[in-house]
KEVOKE-915702 format. One record per residue: x, y, z of N, C-alpha, C in turn. Coordinates in steps of 0.02 Angstrom, whole numbers, plus 50000, padded with zeros to 5 digits. Layout:
% KEVOKE-915702
XYZXYZXYZ ...
This chain:
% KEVOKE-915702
490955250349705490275247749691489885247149756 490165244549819489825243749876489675250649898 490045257649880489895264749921489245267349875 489285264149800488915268549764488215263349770 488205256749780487545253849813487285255249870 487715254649927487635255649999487405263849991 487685269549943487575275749955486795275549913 486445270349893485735269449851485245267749924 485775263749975484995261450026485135253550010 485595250349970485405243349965485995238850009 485675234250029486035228350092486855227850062 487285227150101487675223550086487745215750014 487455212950038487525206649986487085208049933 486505212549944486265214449873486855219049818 487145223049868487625226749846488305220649789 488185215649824488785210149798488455208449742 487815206549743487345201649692487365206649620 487355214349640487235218249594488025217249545 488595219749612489215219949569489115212049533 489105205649556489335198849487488985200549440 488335203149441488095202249393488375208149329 488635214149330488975220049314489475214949310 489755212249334490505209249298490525204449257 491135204749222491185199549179491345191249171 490895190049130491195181449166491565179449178 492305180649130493015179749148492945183549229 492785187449250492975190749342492755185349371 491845184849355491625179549392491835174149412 492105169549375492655162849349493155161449403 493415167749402494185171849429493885170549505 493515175349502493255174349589492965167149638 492525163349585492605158249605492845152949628 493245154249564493895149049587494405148949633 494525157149645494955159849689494645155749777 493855157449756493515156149834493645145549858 493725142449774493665134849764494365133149790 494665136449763495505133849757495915136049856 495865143849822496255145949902495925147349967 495215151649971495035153950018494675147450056 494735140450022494485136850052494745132350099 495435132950088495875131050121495895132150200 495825137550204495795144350286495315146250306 494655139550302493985139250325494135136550386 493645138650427493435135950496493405128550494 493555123950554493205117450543492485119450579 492175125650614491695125650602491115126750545 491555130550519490985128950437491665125950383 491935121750374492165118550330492075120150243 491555120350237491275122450152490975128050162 491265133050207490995141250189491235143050102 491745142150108492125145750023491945140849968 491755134849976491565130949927490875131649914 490355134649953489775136849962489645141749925 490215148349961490085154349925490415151949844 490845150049832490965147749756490415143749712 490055140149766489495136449716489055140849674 488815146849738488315153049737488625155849668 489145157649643489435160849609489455156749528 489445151249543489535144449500488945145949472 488535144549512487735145449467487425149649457 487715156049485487345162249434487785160949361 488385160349360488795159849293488355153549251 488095148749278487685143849261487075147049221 486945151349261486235155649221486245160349193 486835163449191487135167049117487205164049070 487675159449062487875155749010487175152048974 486735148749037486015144949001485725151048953 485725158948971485225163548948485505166548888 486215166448866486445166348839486395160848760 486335154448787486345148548744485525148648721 485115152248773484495152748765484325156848670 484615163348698484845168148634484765168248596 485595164448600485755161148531485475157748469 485605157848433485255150648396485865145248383 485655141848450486405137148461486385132248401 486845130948388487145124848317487305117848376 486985113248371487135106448398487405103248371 487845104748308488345100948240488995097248310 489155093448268489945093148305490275096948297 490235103348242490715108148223490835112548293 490465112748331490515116148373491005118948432 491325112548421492005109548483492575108848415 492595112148359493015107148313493475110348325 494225107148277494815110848318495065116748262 494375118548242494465126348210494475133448258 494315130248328494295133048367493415133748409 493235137948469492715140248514492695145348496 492255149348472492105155548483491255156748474 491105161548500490535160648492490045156448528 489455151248478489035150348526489545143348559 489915140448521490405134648540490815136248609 490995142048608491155143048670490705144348718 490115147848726489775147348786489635140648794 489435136048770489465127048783490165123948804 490325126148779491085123948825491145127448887 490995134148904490995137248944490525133749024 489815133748973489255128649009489525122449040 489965118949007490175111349024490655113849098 490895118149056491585118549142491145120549205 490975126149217490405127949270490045121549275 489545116749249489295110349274489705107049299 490415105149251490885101449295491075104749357 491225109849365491605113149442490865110149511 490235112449485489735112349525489775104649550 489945100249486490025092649525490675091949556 491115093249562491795093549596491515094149654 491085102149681490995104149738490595100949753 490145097349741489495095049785489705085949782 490385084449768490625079349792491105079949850 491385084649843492015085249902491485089649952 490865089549944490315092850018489905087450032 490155080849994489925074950009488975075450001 488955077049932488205078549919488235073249844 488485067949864488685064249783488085063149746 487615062249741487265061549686487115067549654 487085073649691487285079449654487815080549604 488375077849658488905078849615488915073249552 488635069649551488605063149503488395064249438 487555070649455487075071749404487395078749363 487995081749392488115088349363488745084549334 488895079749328489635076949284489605074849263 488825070549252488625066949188488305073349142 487965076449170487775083049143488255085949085 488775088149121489385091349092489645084749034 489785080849034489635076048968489175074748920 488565076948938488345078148894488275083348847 488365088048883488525095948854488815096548800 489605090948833490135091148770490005086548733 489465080748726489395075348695489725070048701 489895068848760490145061148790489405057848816 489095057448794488455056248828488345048848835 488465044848777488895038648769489125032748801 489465038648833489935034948885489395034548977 489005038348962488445036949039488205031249022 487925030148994487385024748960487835018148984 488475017648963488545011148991488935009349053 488555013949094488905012849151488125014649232 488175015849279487825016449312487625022049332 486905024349352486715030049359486455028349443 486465031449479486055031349562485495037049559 485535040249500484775043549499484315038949484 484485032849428484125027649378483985022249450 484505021749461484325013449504484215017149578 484195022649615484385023249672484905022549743 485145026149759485685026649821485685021749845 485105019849866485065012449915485045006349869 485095003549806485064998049780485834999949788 486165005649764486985004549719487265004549806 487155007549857487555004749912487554997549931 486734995349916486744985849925486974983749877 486914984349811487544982049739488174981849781 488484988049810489174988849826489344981549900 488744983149935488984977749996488984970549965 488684967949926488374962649902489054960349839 489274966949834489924963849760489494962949701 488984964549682488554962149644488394969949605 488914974449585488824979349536488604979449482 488734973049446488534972649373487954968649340 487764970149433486824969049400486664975449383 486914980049385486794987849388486714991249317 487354987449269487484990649243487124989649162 487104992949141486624992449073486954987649007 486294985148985486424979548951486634987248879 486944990948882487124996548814487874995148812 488214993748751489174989748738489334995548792 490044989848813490414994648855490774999448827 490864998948771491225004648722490865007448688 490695012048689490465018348650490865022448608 490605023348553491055028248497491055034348526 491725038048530491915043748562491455050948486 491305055248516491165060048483491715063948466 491945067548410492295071748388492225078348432 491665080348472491535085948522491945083448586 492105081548596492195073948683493045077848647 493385075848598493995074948598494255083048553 493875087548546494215093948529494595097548570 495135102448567495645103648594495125107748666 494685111848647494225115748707493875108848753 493905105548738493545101048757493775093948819 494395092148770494685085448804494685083148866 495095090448888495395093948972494795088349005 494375094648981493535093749032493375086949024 493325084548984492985076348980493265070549013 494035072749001494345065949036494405067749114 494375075149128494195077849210493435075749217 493025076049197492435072249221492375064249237 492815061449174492775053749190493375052449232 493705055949275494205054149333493745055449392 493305062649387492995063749418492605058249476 492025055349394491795049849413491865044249448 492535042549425492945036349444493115036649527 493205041649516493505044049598492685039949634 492235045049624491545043349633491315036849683 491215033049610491165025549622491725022649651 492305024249620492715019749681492545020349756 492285027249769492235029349861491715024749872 491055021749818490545018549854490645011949835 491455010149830491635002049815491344997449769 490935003849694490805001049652491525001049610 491934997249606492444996549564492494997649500 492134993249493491854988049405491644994449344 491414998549403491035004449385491445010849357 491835011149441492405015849426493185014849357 493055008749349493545006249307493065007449246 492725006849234492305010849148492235015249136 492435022749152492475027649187493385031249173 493845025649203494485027049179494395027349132 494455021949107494605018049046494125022048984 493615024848977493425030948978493975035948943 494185038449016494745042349001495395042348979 495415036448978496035032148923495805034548853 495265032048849495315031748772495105037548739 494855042448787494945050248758495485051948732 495935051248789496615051948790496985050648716 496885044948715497005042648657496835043348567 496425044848569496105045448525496245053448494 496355059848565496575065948560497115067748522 497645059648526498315061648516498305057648448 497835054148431497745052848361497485056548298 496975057948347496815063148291496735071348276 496935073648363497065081748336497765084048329 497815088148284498465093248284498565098948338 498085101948338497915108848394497915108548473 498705108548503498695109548573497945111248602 497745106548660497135104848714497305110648755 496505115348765496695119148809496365117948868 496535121048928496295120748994495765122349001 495405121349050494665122849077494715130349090 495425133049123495275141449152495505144949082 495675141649049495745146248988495215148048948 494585144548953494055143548914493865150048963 493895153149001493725160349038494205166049052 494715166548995495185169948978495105171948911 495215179048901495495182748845496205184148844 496745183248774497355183748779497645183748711 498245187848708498635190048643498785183648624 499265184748568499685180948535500275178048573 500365182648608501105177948656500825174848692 499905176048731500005172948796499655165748752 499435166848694499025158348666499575155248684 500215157648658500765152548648500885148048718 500875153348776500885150548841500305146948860 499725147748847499025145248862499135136348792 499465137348765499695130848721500025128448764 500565127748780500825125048831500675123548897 500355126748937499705126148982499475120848967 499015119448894498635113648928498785109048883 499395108248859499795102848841500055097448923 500195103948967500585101549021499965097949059 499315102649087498755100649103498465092649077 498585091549024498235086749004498735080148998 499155080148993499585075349038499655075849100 499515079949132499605076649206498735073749233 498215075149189497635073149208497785067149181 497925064149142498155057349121498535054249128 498735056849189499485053449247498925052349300 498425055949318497935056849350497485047449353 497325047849289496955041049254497335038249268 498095037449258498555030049290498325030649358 498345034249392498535034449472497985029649481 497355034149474496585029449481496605023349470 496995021549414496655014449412497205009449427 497475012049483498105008449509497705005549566 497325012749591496885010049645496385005349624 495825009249595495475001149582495624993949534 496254993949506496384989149485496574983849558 497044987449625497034983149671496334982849721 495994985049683495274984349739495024978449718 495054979249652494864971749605495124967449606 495704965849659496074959549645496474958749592 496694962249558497244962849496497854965149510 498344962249553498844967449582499404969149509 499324963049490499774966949417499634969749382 499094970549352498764977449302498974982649364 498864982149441498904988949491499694990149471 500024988349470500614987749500500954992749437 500714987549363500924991549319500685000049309 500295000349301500075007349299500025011949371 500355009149416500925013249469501325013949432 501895010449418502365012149400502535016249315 501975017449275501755021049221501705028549274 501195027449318501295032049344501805037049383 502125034149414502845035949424503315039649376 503445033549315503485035149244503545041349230 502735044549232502555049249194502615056249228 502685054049287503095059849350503625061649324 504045055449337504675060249321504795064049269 504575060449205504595063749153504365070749154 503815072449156503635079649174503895083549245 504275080049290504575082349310504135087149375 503515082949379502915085349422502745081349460 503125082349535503005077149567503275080249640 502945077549680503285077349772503635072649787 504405075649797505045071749808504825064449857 504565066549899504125061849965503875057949936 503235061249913502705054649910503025051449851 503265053949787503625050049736504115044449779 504665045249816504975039649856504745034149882 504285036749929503725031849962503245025649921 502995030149848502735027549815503245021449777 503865025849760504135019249735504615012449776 504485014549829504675009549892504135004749902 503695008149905502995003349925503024998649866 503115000049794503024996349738503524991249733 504174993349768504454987849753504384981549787 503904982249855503734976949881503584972349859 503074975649809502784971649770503084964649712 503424969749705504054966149665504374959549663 504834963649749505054959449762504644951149796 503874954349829503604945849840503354940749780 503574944149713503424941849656504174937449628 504734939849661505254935949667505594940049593 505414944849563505684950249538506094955649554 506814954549602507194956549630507554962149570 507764964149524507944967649501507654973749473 506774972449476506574977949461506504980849521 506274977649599506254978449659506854983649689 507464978849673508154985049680508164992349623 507944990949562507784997149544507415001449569 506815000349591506405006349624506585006349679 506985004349722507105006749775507805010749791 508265009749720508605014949707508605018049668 507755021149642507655026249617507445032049679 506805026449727506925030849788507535035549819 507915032949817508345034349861508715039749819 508805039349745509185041949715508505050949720 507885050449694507595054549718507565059049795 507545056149831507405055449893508185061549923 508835058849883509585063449894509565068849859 509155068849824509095074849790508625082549821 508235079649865507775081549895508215087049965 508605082149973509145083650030509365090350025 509725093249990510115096950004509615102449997 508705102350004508335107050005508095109550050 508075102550091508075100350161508415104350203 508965104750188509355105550258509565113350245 509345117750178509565124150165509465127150235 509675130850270509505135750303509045137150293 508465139450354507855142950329507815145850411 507245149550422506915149950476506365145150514 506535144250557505935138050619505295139850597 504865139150558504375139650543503915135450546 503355132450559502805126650569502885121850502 503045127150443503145123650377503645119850370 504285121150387504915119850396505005114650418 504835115250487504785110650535504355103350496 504025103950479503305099150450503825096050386 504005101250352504405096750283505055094150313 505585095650358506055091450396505785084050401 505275083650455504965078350476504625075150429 504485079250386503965073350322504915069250276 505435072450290506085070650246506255064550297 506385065850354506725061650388506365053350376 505565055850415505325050550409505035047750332 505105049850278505225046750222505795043750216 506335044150221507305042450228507155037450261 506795036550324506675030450387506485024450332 505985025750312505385021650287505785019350220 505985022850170506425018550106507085015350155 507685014950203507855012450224507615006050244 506945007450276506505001650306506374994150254 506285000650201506224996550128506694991050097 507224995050118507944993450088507874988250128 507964987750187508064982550235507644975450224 507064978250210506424970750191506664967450149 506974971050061507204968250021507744964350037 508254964850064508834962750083508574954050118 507984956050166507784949750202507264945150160 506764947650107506694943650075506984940750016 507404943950003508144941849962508524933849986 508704936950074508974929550085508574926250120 507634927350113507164923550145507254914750070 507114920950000506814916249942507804912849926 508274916249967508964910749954508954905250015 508694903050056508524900350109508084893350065 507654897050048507154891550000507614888749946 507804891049901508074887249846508604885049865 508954886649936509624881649944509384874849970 508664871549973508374866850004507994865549945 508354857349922508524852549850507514854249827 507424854549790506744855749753506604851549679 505974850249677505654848049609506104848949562 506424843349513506834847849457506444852249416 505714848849396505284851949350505494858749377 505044859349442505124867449460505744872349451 506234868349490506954870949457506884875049392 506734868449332506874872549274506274877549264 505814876449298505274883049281505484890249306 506014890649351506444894949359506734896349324 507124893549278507944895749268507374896949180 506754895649174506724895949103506164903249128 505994906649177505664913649190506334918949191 506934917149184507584923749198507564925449142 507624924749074507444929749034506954934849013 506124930149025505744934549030505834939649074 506174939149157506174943949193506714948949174 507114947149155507614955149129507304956549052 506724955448999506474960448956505964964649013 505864964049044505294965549123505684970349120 506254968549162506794975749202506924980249162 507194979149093507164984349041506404989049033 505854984449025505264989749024505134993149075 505324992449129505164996049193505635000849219 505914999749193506555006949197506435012349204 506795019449259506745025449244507315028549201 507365030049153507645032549115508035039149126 507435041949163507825049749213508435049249232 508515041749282508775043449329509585039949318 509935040149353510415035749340510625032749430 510685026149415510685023849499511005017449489 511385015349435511895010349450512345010149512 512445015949527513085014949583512605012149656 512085015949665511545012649715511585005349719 511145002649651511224994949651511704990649654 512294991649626512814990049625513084986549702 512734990349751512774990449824512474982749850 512064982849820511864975449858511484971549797 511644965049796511414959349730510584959449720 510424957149668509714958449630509504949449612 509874943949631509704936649631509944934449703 509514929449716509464924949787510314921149785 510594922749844511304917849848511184911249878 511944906249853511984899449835512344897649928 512774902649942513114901549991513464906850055 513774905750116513684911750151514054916850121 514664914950076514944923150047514474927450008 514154922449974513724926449936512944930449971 512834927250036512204928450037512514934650121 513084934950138513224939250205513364946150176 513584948050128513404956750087512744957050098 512174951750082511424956250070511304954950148 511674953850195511294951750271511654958250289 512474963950277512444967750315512234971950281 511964973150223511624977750186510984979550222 510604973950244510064974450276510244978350336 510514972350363510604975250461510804982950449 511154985350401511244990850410510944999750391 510144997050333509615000550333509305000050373 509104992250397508644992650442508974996650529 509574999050553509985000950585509825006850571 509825010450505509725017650496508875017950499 508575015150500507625013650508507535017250573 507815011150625507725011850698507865017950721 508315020450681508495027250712508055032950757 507535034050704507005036050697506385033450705 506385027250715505895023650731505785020150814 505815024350870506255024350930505665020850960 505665016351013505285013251057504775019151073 505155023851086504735028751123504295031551096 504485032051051504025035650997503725032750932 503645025650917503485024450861503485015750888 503105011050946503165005150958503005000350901 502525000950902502334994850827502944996550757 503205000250744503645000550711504384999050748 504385001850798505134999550812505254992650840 504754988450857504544981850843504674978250801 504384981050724504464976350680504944975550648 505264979850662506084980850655506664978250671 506514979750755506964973650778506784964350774 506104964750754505904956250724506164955950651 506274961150618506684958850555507424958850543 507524964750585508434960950610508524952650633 508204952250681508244946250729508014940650653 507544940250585507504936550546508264938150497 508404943550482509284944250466509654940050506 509774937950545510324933550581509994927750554 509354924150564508984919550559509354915950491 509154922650426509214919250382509934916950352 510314923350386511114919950380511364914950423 510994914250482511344906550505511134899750490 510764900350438510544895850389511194893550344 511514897850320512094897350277512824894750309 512804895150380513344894250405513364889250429 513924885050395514384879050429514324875950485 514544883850513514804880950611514354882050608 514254876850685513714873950722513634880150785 514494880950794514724887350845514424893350824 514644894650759514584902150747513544903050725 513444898950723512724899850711512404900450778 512564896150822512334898350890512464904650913 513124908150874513224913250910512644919050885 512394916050806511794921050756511344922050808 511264916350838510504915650859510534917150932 510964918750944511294921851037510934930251015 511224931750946511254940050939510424941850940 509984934550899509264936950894509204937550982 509284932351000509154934651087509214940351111 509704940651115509984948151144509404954151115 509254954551059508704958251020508084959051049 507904953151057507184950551058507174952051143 507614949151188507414948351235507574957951270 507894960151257507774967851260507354970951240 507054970551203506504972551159505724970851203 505864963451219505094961751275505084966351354 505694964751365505944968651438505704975751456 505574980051395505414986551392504454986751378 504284980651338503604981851333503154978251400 502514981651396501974979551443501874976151427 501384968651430501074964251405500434965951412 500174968951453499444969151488499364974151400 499624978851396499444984151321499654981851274 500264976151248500664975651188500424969151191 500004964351218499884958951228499974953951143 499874956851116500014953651017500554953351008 500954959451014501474959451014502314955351045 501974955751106502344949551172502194942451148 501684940751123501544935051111502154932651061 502214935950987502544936450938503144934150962 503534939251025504074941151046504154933751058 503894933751111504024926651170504214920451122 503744919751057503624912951022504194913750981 504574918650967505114918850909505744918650975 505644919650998506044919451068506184910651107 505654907551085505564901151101505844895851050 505574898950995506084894250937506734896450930 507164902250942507674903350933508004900250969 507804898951032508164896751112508184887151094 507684886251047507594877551023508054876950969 508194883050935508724879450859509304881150917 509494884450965510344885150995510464878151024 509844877251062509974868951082510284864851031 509844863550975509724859850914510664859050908 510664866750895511714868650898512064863750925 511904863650989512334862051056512304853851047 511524849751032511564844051044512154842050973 511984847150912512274842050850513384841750878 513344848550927514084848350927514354841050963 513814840951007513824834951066513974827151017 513364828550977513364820850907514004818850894 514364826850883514804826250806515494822350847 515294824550895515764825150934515844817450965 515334812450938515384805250949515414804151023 515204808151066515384806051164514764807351193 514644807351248514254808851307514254816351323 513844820951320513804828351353514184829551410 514704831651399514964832951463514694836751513 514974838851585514324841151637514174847051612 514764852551584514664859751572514064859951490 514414853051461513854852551389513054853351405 513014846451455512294845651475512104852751515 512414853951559512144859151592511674867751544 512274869151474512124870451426511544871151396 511414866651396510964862251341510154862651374 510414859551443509654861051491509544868251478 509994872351480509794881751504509424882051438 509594879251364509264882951299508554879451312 508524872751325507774868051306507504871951374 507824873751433507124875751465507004883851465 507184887251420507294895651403506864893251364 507074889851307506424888651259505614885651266 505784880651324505064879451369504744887251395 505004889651434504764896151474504574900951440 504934902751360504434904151322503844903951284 503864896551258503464895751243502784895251293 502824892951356502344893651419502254900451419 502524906851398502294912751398501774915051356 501764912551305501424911651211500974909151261 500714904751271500284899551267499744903151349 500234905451385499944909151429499494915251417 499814917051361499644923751349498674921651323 498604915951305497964913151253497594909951320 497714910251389497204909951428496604913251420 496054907751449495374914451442495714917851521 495374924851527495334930251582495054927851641 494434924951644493964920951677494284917551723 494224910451674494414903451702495214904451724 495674908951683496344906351676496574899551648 496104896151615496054891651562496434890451485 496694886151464496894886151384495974886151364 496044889751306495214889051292495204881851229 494554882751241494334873851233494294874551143 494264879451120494354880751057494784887351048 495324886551011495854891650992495384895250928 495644903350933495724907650868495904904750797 495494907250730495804903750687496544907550680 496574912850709497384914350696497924911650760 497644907450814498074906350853498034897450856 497754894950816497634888050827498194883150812 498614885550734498944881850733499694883350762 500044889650770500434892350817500494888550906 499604889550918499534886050992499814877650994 499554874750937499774866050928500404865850919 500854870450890501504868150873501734869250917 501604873950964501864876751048502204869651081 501294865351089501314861351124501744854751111 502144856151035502234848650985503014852451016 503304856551032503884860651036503914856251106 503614859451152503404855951227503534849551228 503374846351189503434839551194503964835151165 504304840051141504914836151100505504839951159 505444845451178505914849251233506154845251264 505554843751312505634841751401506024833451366 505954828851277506064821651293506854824551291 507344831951261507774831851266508454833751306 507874834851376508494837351416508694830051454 509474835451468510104828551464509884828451556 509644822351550509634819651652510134816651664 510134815051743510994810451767510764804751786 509994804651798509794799651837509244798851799 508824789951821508474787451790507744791551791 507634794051866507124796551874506984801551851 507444806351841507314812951802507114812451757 507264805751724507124805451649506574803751636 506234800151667505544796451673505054806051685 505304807851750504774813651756504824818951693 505434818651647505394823251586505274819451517 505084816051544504634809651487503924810551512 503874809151556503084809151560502774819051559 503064824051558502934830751528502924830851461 503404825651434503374826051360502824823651332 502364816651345502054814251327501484818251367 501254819951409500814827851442500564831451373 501124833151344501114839551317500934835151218 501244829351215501004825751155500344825251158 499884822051223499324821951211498794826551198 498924832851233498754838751252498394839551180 498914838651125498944840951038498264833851013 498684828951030498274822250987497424822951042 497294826151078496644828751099496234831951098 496574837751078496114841051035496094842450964 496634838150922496304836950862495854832950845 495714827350901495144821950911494784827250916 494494832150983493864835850978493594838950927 494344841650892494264846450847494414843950770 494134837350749494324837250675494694841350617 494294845850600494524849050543495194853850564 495694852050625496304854750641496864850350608 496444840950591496954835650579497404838250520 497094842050479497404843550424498134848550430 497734853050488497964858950483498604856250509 498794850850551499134847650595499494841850569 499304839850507499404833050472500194829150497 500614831850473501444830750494501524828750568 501344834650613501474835550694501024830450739 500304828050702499964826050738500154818250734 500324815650670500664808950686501244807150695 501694810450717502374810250762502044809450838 501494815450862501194813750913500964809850956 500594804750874500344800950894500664793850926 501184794950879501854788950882502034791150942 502284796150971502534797851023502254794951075 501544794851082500934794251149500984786651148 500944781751100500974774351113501894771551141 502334778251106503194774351117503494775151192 503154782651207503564784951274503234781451335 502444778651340502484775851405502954767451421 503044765051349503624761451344504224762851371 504414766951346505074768551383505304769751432 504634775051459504684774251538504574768751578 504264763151541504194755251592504854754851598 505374754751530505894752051536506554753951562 506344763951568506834765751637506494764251701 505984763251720505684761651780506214752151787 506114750251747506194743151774507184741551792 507254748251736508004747751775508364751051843 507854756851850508054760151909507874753551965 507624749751956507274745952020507854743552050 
């Protein structure tokens, strides 16, 4: 075509304009999409939407075929048109019409031209007769760009939205088998839309929308839903059969699509359990079809069980995280096939490993909020509350049953570590090396060198693994030794970072570093108690090294909250460092009253630091009122403190005399 134009005298691209128009729409379709789907991929980032461009160009001449066409005709506007007697005819160029409007809004949203893309997808609903469904929801042609971005900053969307029911009767055209695909792809479309301009409220009428297409499809047609590219296909008898199946498959996964969405804006909205559930529908409906990325499926159901588990729903929590995992091994042995070093290769290794890191990571959290919430209930509580517990364990295992993957089988996984909070240390030291020992396979990969803020938070959740098991333990000895191991952790861990760059971080370090070094004391004095005697010299000596390790940290914390300037404590703390900074000083002041002196005077000068550091607190909650609260407990021990200790020091003063 280009030798026998070009051999006429005509341009190049006239030469092109001539061939689409000589071809047939099914080519046209073909080509477009080819330019939408693949060639757009292996665009320049200097022109980014070259192929989505040239596909638009292509989009809307097929746009003005199909209009001149419908022009023609003597189109029938019946509902019969979409019925599931089938498209042919003028029913199909309107179906035809709807897809081309829908593609044109796809593209002129992902070229970030949204109200374009907005007006060609409400368009395309109307075509098919969802029209309905616009009306009660928001238009930015109707109200303008700039009201619905101030709606969006303001939270105030549903001044927007039209006083027309939020439910609209679905049309029999909206839900025919040519049809469905496209409608409930427009109202995801949408959704997507408004969610990007943080109209939620909006984007959620819109799903839900596409819910009830959905629904209604499977109520009332018999006739397998076909695809959008099929509606630009001619094909035998064998290939309908395959083009049946096509968009049987198609139209469940666009309605795996609708879960996904409104997982998101259900947590935009503050609903984490409507989110939570229809994640895990979504998940669900993965496996089942069996259409899914080994990765992001893992990840996804790791992340969910977080959720879970801070809901104190530990068994559905251990389920998805040994569904991960059980996914995740399966993945493996695809992994590691032999292949050639390729950029691809390379990229899916590293996307495996560090997925494997991250559900480990997972594994590990669970394990610690496992024996965070057995920590709590081994400390005597409300009976009421009690029984409001023990009367939520049935509801929560009909829960675990509905949330189940059915696919999979992963008893032997769980089996591995308990799914309820333990009573005592046998019971609660399986879920502490369960932990230490994901979170062990975490670090692996999560190397100082290469990954700080993660290999950080890592070793702070080991170091809370010892924490929470030397809670459980007896000895006074062997718990000191728990809290020796967080040392060893923590204080390797600071040794390697800058402060001047990790400065948040160090802070963290130092202050968990400071209370750990105050409960070993705590150890040492109760052995000293039990022990009914006087500290012996090696005891006291002891005892000084933890209270003033734990002073020197905490003076690091507290250092770190100098202004730059002055080198000053500032005269008003951060609301995130205010009450951390007061307990510093309430730590300070209880320290210095407990180190063991030999003499009178020592004692007096680590009395009067103590009461230093009492007032320090009971002074600026005077300046600062609304801290009394924040302070309530600490500040009147303080206060008691500041009237008892210059007492005491009269009364070692009057004996040293």
């Amino acid at each position: 075509v280009n030798t026998l134009a070009c051999g006429r005298g005509l341009p190049l691209c006239e030469a092109c304009f001539i061939f689409r128009q000589m071809a047939s729409l099914e080519d046209q379709y073909q080509k477009a999409w080819q330019l939408y789907q693949e060639e757009s991929h292996h665009d320049l980032d200097s022109e980014p939407y070259k192929s989505k461009y040239a596909a638009r160009e292509i989009f809307e001449e097929l746009k003005s075929r199909l209009s001149k066409q419908l022009d023609e005709d003597d189109v029938d506007d019946s509902e019969g048109a979409f019925s599931e007697e089938g498209v042919d005819g003028v029913g199909l160029t309107r179906a035809r019409m709807a897809a081309v409007v829908y593609h044109l809004g796809v593209i002129a949203v992902e070229t970030e031209e949204f109200s374009t893309g907005e007006e060609h997808l409400n368009k395309a609903l109307i075509i098919i007769g969802d029209e309905g469904s616009i009306s009660s929801g928001v238009s930015s042609a109707t109200v303008g760009d700039a009201e619905v971005v101030a709606a969006a900053l303001r939270g105030a969307e549903e001044s927007l939205l039209s006083e027309v029911c939020e439910v609209s009767s679905i049309s029999p055209t909206a839900i025919a088998p040519a049809t469905v695909a496209l409608a409930i792809s427009c109202h995801n479309q949408l959704g997507i839309l408004w969610s990007n301009r943080a109209l939620y409220s909006t984007a959620k009428r819109h799903l839900d929308r596409a819910n009830m297409l959905y629904d209604e499809y499977q109520k009332q047609c018999t006739k397998p839903p076909r695809t959008i590219h099929s509606l630009f296909t001619t094909c035998n008898e064998k290939e309908s059969n395959i083009d049946d199946i096509n968009g049987i498959d198609a139209l469940e996964k666009l309605h795996t699509l609708t879960f996904y969405y409104l997982a998101q804006v259900y947590g935009h909205l503050g609903v984490p359990d409507k989110s939570a559930w229809y994640c895990h529908s979504t998940l669900q409906r993965q496996l089942a079809s069996k259409d899914y990325d080994p990765i992001d499926w893992s990840i996804n159901a790791s992340t969910l069980a977080q959720f879970y588990q801070g809901k104190e729903q530990f068994r559905v929590a251990r389920h998805l995280l040994a569904s991960a995992s059980k996914v995740l091994s399966g993945h493996e042995a695809e992994v590691d096939t032999p292949q050639e070093d390729t950029r691809e290769v390379t990229h899916s290794r590293e996307r495996y490993q560090q997925c494997k890191a991250d559900v480990a990571r997972c594994w590990g959290r669970y394990c610690l909020v496992l024996l965070e919430v057995s920590c709590d209930r081994a400390i005597p509580d409300d009976p009421q509350e009690q029984e409001s517990v023990i009367n939520h364990q049935p509801e929560e295992e009909t829960l675990d049953k509905q949330l189940q993957f059915v696919q999979l089988e992963v008893s032997d996984l769980e089996s591995e570590v308990a799914a309820s909070p333990g009573e005592n240390f046998d019971e609660v030291r399986p879920v502490f090396l369960a932990g230490l020992r994901w979170l062990t396979t975490a670090r692996q990969y999560y190397t100082l060198e290469d990954h700080v803020s993660d290999h950080v938070s890592i070793i702070q959740e080991m170091s809370h693994l010892y924490k929470a098991l030397a809670f459980f333990e007896s000895s006074e000895e062997r718990r000191c030794k728990m809290h020796k191991r967080r040392v060893d952790l923590l204080t390797a861990l600071v040794q390697e970072l800058n402060p001047q760059y990790y400065v948040h971080v160090c802070r963290q370090i130092n202050y968990e570093l400071a209370e750990t070094y105050s409960a070993m004391m705590d150890n040492k004095l109760a052995l000293v108690e039990n022990g009914g005697s006087e500290p012996t010299p090696p005891q006291a000596k002891k005892i000084n090294t933890l209270a003033t390790s734990s002073i020197q940290y905490f003076l690091h914390y507290l250092d770190s909250l100098k202004d730059i300037i002055t080198g000053e404590q500032p005269t008003v703390y951060s609301e995130d460092s205010v009450r951390p900074a007061l307990v510093a000083w309430f730590h300070l002041g209880r320290l210095w009253s407990k180190l063991v002196a030999t003499n009178h005077q020592t004692k007096i000068q680590n009395l009067a630091q103590s009461l230093q550091n009492y007032k320090r607190l009971v002074e600026y909650c005077d300046r600062n009122p609304h801290c009394q609260s924040l302070m309530a407990q600490e500040l009147a021990v303080c206060r008691e403190m500041v009237q008892l200790l210059p007492l005491k020091m009269e009364q070692l003063r009057a004996l040293s005399r």
